[in-house]
MARMI-614750 format. One record per residue (C-alpha): residue number from 1; chain; x, y, z. Coordinates in Angstrom, 3 decimals. Layout:
<r NUM, "A", <X, Y, Z>>
...
END
This chain:
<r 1, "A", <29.582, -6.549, 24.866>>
<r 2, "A", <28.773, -7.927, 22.002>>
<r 3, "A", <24.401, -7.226, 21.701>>
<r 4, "A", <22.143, -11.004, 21.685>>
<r 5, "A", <20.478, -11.327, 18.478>>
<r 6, "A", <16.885, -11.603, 18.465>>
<r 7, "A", <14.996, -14.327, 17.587>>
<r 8, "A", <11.585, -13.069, 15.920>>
<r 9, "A", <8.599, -15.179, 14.669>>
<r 10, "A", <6.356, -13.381, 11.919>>
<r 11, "A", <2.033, -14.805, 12.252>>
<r 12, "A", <-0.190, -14.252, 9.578>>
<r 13, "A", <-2.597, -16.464, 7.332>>
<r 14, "A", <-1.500, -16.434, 3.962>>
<r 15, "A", <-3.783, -17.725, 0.971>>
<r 16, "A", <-3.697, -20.292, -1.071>>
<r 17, "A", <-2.624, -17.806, -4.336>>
<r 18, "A", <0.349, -15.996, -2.241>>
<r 19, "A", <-0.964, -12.362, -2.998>>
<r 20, "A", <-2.072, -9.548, -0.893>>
<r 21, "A", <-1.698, -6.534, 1.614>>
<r 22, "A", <-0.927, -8.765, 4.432>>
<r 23, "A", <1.960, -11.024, 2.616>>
<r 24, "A", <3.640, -7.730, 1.228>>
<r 25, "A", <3.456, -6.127, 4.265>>
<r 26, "A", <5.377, -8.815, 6.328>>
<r 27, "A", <7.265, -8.995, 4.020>>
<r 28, "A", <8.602, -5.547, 4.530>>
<r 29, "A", <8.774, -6.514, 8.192>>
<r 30, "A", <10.818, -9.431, 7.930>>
<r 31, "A", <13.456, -7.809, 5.220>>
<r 32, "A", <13.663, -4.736, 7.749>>
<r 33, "A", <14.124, -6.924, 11.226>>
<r 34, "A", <16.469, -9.262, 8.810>>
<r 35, "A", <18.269, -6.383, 8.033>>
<r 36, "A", <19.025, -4.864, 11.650>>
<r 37, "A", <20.137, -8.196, 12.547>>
<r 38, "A", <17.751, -10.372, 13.689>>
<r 39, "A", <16.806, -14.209, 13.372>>
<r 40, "A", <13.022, -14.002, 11.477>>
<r 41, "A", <10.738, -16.621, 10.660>>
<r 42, "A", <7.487, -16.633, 9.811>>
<r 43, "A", <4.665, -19.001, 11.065>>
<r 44, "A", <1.326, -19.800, 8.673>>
<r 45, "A", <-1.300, -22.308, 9.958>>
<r 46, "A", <-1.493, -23.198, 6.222>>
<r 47, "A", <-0.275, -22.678, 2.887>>
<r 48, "A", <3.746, -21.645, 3.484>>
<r 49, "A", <5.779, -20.908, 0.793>>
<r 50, "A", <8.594, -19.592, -0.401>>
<r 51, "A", <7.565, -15.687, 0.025>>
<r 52, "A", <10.064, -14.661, 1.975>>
<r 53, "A", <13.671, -15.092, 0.314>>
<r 54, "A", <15.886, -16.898, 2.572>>
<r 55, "A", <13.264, -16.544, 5.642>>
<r 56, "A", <11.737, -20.203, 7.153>>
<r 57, "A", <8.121, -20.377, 6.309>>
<r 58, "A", <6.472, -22.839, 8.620>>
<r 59, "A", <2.964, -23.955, 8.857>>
<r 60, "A", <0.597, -26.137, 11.673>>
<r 61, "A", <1.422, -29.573, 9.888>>
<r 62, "A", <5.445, -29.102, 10.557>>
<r 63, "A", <4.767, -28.217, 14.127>>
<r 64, "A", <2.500, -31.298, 14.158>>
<r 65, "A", <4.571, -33.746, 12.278>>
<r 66, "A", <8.049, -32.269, 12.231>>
<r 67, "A", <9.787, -29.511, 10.264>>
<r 68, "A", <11.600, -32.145, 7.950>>
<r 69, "A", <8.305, -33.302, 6.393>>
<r 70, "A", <9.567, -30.413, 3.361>>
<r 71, "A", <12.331, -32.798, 2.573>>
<r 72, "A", <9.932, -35.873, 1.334>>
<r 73, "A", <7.210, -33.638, -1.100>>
<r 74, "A", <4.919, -36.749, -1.550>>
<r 75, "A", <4.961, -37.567, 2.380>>
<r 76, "A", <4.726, -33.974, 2.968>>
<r 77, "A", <1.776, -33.557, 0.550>>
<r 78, "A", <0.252, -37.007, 2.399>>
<r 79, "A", <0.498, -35.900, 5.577>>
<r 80, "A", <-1.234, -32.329, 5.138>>
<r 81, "A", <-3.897, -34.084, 3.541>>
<r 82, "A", <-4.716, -36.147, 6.586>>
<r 83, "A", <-4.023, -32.446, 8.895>>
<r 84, "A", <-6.754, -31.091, 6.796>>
<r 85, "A", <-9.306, -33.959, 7.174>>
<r 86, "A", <-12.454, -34.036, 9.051>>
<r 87, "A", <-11.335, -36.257, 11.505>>
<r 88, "A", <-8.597, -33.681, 12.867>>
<r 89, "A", <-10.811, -31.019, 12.954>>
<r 90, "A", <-10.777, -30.642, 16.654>>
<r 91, "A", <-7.403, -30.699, 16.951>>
<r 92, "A", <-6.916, -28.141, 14.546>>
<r 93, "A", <-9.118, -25.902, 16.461>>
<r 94, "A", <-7.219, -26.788, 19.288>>
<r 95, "A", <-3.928, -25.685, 17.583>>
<r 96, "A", <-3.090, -23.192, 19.368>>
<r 97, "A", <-3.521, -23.990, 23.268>>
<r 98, "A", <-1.516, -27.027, 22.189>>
<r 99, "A", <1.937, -28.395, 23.830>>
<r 100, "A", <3.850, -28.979, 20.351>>
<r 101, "A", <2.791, -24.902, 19.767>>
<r 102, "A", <3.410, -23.631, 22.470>>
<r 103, "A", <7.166, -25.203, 22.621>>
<r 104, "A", <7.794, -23.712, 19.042>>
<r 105, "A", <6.470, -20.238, 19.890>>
<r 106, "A", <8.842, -20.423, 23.353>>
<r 107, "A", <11.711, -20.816, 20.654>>
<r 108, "A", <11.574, -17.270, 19.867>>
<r 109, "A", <12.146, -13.718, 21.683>>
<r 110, "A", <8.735, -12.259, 20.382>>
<r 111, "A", <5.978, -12.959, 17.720>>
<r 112, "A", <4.643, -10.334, 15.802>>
<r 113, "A", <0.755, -10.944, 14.485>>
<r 114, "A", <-0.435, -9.354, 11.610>>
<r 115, "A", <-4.227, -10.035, 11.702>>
<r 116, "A", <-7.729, -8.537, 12.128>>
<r 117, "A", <-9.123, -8.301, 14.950>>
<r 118, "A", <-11.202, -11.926, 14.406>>
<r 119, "A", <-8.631, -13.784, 13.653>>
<r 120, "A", <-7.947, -17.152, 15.082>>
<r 121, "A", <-4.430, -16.374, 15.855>>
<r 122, "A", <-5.742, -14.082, 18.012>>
<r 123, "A", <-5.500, -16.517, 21.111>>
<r 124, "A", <-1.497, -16.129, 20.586>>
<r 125, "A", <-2.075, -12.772, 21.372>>
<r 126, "A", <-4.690, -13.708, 24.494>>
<r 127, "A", <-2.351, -17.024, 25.638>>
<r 128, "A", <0.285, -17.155, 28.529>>
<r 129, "A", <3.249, -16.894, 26.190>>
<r 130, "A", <6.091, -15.135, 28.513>>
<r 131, "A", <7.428, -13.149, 25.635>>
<r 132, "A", <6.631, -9.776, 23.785>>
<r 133, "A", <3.839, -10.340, 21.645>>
<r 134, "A", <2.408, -7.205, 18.876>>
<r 135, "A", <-0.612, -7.546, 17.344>>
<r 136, "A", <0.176, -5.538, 14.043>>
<r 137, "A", <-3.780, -4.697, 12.962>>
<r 138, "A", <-4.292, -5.540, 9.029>>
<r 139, "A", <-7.980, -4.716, 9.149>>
<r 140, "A", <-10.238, -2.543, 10.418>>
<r 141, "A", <-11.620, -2.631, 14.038>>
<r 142, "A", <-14.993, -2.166, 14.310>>
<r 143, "A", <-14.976, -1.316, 17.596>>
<r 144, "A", <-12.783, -1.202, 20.634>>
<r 145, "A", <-14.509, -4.372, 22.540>>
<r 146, "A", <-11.633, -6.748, 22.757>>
<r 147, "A", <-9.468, -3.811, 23.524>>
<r 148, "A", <-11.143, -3.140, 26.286>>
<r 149, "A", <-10.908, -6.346, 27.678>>
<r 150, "A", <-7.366, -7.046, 26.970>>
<r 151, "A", <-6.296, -4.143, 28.850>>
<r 152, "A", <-8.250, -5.954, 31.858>>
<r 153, "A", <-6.669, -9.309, 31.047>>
<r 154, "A", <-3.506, -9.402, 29.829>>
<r 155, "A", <0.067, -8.809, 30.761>>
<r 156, "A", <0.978, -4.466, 30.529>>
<r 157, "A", <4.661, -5.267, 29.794>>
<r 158, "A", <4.149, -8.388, 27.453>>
<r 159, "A", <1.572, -7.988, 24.717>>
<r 160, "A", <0.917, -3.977, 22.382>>
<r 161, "A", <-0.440, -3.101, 19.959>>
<r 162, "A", <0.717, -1.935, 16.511>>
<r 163, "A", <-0.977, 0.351, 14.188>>
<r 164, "A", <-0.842, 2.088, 10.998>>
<r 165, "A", <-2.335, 5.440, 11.924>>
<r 166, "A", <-3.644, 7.209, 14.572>>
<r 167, "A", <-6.658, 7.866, 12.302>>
<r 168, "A", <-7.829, 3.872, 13.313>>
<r 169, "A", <-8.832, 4.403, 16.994>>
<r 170, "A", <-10.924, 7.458, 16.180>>
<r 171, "A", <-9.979, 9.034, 19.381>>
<r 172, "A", <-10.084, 5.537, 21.463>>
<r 173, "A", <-7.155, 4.850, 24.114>>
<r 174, "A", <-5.399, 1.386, 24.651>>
<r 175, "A", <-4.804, 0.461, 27.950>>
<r 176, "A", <-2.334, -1.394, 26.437>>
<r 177, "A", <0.789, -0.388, 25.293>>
<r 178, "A", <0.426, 0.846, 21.085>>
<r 179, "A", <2.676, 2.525, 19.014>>
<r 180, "A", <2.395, 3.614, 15.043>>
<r 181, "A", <4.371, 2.466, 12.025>>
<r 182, "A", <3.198, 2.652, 9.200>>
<r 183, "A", <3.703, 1.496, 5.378>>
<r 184, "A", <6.499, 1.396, 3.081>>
<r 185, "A", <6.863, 0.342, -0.951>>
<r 186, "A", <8.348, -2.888, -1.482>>
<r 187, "A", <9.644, -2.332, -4.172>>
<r 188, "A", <10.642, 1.456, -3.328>>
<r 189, "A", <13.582, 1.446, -5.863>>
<r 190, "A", <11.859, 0.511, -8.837>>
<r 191, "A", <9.003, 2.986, -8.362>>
<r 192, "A", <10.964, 5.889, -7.607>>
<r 193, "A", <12.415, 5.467, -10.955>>
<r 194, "A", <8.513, 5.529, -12.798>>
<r 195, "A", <8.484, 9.275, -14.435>>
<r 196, "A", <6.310, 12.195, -12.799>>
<r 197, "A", <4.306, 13.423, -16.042>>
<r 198, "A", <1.310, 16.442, -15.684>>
<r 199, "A", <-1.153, 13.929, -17.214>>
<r 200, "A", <-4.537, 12.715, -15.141>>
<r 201, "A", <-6.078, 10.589, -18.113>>
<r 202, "A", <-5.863, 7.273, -17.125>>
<r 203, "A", <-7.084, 5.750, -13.420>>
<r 204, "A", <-6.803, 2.797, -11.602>>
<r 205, "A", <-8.282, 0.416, -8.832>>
<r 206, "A", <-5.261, -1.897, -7.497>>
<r 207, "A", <-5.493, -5.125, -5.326>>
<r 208, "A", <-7.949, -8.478, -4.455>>
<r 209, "A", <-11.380, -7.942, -5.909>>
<r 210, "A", <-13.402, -7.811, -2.652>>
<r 211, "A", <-16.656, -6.288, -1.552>>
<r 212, "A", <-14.912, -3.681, 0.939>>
<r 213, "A", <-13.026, -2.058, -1.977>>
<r 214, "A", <-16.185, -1.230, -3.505>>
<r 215, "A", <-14.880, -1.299, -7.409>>
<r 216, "A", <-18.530, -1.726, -8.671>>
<r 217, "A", <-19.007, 1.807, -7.907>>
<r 218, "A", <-16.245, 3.071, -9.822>>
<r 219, "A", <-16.687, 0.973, -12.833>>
<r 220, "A", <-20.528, 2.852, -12.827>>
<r 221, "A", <-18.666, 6.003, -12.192>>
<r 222, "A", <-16.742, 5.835, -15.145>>
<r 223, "A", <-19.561, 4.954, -17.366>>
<r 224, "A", <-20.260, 8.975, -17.274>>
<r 225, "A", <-16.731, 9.791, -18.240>>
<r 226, "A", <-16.256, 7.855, -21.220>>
<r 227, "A", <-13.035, 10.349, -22.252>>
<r 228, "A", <-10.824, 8.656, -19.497>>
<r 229, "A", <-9.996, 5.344, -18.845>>
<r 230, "A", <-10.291, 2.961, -15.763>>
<r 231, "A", <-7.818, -0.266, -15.149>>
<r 232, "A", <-8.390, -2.826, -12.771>>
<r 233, "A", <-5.392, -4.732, -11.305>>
<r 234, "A", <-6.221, -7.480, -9.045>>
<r 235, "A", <-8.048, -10.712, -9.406>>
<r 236, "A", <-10.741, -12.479, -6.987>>
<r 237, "A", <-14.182, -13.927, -6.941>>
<r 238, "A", <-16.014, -10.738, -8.017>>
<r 239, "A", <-14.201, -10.620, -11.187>>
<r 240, "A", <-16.796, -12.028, -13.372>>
<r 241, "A", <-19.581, -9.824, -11.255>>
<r 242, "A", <-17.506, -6.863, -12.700>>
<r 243, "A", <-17.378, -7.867, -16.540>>
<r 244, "A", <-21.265, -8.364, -16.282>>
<r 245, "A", <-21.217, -4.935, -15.276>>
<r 246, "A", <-19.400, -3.939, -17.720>>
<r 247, "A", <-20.719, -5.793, -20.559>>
<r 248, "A", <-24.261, -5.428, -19.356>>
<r 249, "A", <-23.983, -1.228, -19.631>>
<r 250, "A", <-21.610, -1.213, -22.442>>
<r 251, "A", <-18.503, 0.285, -20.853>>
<r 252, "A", <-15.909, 0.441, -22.815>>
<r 253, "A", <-13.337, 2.484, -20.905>>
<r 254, "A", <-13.033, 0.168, -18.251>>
<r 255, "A", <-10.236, -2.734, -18.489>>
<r 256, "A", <-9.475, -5.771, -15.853>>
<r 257, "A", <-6.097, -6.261, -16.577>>
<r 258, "A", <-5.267, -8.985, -13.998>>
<r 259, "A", <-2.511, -9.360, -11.390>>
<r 260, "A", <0.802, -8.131, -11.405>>
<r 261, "A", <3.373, -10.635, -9.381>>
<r 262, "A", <4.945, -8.186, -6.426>>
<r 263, "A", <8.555, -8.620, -8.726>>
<r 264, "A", <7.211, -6.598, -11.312>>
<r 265, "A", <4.244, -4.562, -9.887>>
<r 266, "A", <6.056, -1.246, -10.610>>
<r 267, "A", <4.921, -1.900, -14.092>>
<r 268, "A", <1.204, -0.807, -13.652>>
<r 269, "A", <2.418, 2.155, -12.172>>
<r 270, "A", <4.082, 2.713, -15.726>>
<r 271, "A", <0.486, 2.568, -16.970>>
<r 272, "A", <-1.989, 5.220, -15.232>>
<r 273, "A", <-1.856, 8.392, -13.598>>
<r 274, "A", <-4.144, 8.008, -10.933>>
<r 275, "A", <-4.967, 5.958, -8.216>>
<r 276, "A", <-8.619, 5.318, -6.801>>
<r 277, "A", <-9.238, 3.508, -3.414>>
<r 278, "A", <-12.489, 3.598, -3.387>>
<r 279, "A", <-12.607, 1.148, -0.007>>
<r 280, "A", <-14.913, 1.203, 3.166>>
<r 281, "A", <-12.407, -0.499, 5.256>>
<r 282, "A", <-8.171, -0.049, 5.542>>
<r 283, "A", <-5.703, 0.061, 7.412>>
<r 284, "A", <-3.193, 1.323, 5.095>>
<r 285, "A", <-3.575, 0.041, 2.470>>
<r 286, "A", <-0.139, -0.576, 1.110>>
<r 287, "A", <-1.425, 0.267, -2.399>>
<r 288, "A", <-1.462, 3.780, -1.181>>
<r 289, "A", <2.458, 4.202, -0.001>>
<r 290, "A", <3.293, 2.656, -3.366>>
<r 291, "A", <1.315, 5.174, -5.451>>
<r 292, "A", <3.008, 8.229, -3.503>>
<r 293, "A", <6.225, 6.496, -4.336>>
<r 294, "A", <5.492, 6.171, -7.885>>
<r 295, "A", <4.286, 10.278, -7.716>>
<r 296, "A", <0.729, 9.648, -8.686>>
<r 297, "A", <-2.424, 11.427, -8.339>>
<r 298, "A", <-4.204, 9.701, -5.181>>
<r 299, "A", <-8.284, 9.598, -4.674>>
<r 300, "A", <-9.253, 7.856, -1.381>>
<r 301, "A", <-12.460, 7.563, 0.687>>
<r 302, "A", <-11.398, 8.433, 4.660>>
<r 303, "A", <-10.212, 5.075, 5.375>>
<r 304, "A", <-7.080, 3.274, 7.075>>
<r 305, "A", <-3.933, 6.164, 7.269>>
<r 306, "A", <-5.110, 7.482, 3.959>>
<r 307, "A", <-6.592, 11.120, 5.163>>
<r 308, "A", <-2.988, 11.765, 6.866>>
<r 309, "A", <-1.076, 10.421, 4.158>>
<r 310, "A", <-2.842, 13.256, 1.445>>
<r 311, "A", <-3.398, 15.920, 3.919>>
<r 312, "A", <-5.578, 17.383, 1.560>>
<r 313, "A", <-9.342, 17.017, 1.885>>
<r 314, "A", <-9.809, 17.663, -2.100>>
<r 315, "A", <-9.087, 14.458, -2.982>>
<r 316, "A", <-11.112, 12.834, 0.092>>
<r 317, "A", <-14.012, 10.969, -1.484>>
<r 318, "A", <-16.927, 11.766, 1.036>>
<r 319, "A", <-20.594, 12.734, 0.745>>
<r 320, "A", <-20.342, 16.247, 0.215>>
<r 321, "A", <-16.965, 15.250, -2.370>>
<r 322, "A", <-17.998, 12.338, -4.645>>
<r 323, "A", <-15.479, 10.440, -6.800>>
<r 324, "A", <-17.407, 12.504, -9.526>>
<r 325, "A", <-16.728, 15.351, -8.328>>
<r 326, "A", <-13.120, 14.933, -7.855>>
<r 327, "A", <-12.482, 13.722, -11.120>>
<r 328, "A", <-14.564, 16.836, -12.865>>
<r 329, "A", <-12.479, 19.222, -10.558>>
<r 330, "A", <-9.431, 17.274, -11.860>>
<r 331, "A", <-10.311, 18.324, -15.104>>
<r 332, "A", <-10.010, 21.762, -14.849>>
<r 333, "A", <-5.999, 21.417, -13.405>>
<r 334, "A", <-3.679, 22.772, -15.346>>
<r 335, "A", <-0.952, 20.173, -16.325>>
<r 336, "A", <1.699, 22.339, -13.858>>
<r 337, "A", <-1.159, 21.795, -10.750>>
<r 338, "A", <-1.142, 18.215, -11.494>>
<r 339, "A", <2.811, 17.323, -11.710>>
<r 340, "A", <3.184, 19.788, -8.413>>
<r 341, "A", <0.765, 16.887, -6.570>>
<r 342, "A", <2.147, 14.056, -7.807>>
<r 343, "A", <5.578, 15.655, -6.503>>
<r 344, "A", <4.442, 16.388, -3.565>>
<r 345, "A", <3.245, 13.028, -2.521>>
<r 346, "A", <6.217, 11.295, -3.770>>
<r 347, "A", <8.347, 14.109, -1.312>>
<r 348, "A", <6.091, 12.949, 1.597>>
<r 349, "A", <6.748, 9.065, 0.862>>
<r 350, "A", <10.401, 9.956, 0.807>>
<r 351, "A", <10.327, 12.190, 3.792>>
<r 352, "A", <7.796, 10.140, 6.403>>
<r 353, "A", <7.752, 6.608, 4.812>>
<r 354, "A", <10.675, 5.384, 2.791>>
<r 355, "A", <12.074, 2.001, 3.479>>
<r 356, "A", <14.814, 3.550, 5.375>>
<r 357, "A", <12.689, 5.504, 7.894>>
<r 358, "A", <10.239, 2.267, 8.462>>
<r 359, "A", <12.641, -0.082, 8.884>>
<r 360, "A", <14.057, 2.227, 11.705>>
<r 361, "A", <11.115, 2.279, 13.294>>
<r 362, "A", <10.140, -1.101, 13.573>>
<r 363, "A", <13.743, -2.193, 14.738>>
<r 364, "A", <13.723, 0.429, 17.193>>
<r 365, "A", <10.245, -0.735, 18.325>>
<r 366, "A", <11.214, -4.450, 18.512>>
<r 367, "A", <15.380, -5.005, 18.482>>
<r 368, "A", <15.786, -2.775, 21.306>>
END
């Protein structure tokens, strides 16, 4: 007998610029569930695009108005204009206990969320939907509240969890159903190929310029170090808080060097030895995977699957083990000690989280 295919709708708010942990990681998701032979979409309540390759991006205003809106641009453009106006605002917040939702979510075998835990797609998650629905968590929970009350609420054998690490529910047990998957590289091909060298001279911060990430501290960290060098790939609101900084103390080994477009991110990994994530909250991050795939040196503060993904408490930034004192430490490797760690974290990406393994595991999770 010939298996059913599945049909399987990605969720996740996307922003305006088309960048970030969340877009790259469902993106590995829907290449992987593509892959094993399933039907994926993906559903935005604004701002689709073409992310996705050959994968339908919809958004609220083509459930509202029709998915062939995309074939008239100026109509299109017209009518999202009048989906975003005041006047609509109710029904917007409405959205999602709506009839013309609810008959496009019925259209699929499962939906897969990747939000936080406030989210307003969240009430997909909480709704009456008769299908499998995951919540896979892309920030940190804060605590175990909702949880708690899901596992009173909602339907055992038709709503899980997903996370990245066991490390996230400090101890806590689901009532629910939850499995782990984490992260894989994107572009795993291209940074296999970046060459494992035994130099730790140049370090970098990698992804949107937020408060969590806590890049303010590093940039001050690496006024005291003025023989190495510190590059900041991202962009974001903050950006012109962090040349202040640096102007305003006279740094000058510390370099914003923008955004790289996901097609060609391997090339910052061409361009330091070291990766800092520096963050108070994570879930992953994906930054992480792609550094261990590109064999370099990784600093982390205990966040997200980070502390199981080095399995080595030297490079755990913590009180007792500042980001100073790590990088002093570093300094007294020999160039051997170093290319032996960046080997072996590029040996542990290969082993527990190339694209191969992941993509097993969430087919085997969801296709079966």
């Amino acid at each position: 007998m010939i298996p059913i295919q599945k049909k399987i709708l990605l969720v996740g708010p996307l922003n305006e610029q088309g960048v970030g942990g969340r877009l790259e990681e469902m993106k590995v998701w829907a290449r992987a569930l593509d892959t094993h032979g399933a039907i994926v979409e993906v559903f935005s309540r604004f701002n689709s695009g073409h992310y996705f390759d050959h994968v339908k991006v919809w958004e609220s205003a083509h459930i509202i108005f029709g998915k062939k809106i995309d074939r008239i641009p100026a109509l299109k453009s017209l009518l999202i204009r009048v989906w975003a106006s005041k006047f609509l605002k109710g029904r917007r917040e409405l959205f999602f206990k709506s009839s013309s939702w609810n008959r496009f979510a019925n259209g699929f075998d499962g939906i897969i969320l990747f939000i936080n835990d406030s989210s307003s797609e969240r009430e997909i998650f909480e709704s009456s939907l008769d299908l499998p629905i995951y919540i896979r968590f892309t920030g940190t929970l804060k605590n175990f509240d909702t949880l708690v009350k899901d596992g009173l609420n909602l339907n055992l054998t038709k709503r899980a969890y997903i996370f990245h690490d066991p490390n996230l529910l400090r101890d806590f047990i689901p009532t629910l159903p939850h499995y782990f998957i984490d992260q894989t590289a994107i572009q795993e091909e291209k940074l296999l190929k970046v060459p494992i060298d035994q130099k730790c001279q140049v370090f970098a911060m990698i992804g949107l310029f937020m408060e969590v990430k806590q890049v303010e501290e590093v940039i001050q960290t690496f006024a005291n170090f003025p023989k190495l060098r510190l590059l900041l790939f991202g962009k974001g609101e903050l950006e012109s808080s962090y040349k202040k900084i640096i102007q305003r103390n006279s740094i000058n080994n510390v370099e914003i060097r923008g955004f790289f477009p996901a097609q060609t991110m391997e090339m910052m990994f061409y361009e330091f030895d070291s990766l800092i994530i520096n963050s108070s909250e994570e879930t992953g991050p994906m930054t992480g995977v792609e550094a261990m795939a590109a064999g370099k040196i990784i600093i982390s503060t205990r966040v997200g699957a980070m502390p199981g993904r080095l399995n080595n408490d030297f490079f755990i930034i913590s009180p007792s083990n500042s980001l100073s004192d790590i990088i002093e430490n570093l300094g007294t490797f020999k160039p051997q000690k170093i290319e032996r760690e960046k080997m072996r974290l590029r040996n542990k990406y290969l082993e527990n989280y190339s694209t191969n393994a992941i993509s097993k595991q969430i087919a085997d999770l969801i296709l079966v």
